[in-house]
C-alpha positions in Angstrom: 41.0 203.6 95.9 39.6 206.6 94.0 36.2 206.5 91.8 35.6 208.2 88.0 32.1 207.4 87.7 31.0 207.2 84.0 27.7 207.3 82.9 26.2 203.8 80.6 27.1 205.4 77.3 30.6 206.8 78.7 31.7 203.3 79.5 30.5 201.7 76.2 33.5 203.9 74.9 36.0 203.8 77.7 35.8 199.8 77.4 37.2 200.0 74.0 40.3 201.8 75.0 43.7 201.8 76.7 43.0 204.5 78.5 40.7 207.8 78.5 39.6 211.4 79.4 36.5 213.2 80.6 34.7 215.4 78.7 36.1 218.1 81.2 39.9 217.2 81.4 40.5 220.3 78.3 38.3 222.8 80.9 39.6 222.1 83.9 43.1 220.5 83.3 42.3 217.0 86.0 39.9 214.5 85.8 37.3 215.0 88.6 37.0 211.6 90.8 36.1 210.8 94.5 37.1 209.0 97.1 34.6 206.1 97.6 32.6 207.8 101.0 32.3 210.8 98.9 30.0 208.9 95.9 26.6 209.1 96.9 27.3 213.1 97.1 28.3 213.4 94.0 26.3 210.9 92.0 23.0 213.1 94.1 24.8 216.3 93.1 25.9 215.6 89.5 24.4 212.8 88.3 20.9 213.1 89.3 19.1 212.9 86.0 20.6 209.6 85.1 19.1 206.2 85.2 22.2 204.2 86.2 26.0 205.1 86.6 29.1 202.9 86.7 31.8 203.3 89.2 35.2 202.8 88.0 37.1 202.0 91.0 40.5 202.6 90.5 43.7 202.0 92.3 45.8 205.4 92.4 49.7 203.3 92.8 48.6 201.4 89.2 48.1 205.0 87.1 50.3 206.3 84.8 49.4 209.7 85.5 49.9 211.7 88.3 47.0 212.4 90.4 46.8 214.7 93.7 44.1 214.7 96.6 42.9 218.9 96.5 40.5 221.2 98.2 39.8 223.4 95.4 36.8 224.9 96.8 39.0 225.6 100.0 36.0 224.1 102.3 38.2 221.6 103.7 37.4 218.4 101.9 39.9 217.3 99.3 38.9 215.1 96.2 41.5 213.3 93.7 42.2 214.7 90.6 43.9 212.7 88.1 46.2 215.0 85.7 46.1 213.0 82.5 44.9 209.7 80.9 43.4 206.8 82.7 44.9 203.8 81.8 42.2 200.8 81.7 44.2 198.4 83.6 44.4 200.9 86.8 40.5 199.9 87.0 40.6 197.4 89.7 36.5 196.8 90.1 33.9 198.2 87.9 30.2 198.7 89.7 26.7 199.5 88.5 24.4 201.5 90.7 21.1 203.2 90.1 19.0 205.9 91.8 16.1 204.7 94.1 12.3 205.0 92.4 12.5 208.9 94.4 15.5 209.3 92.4 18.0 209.4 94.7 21.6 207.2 95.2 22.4 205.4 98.0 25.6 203.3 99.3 24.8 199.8 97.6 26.0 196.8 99.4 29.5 196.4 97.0 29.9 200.0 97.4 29.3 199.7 101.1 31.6 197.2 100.7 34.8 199.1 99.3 33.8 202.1 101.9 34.2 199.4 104.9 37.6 198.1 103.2 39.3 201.2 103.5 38.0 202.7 106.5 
């Protein structure tokens, strides 16, 4: 399973589509996503000022596009990248989760969940 995470307003759009893009995809060519132990970084590192994200948990064999696991930044830790659309119906669970009151996100118990799944 790989994660897009999508902030509130994001998702009112993706909903009403087939499939969809980040804001980045024309920048960087890939969608940036995670793998599900590697959320709570990035939703601290990148999502920080926002009062709630959803998780779009996807399943990589159900996407129409082609999507690679990379170390970009060459410090050993690979991420997916998805190299075109989403489609909708590749989005197997959908998850809210906010920061704590001292603004920081932690694994939530369906998150936990997914993490203990695949491990």
């Amino acid at each position: 399973m790989i994660i897009y995470t999508a902030t509130c307003k994001e998702w009112d759009e993706i909903k009403k589509q087939t499939e969809f893009t980040s804001d980045d995809f024309s920048i960087e060519g890939f969608i940036h996503c995670s793998y599900p132990k590697q959320t709570v970084r990035v939703l601290n590192k990148h999502f920080k000022d926002e009062e709630k994200v959803i998780l779009l948990c996807i399943d990589p064999r159900l996407l129409k596009s082609k999507w690679k696991s990379e170390d970009l930044k060459g410090n050993g830790e690979e991420f997916p990248h998805v190299y075109g659309n989403i489609n909708i119906d590749a989005i197997v669970k959908v998850l809210d989760i906010q920061p704590s009151k001292y603004g920081l996100f932690h694994e939530n118990s369906e998150l936990r969940s997914i993490i203990e799944s695949i491990s």
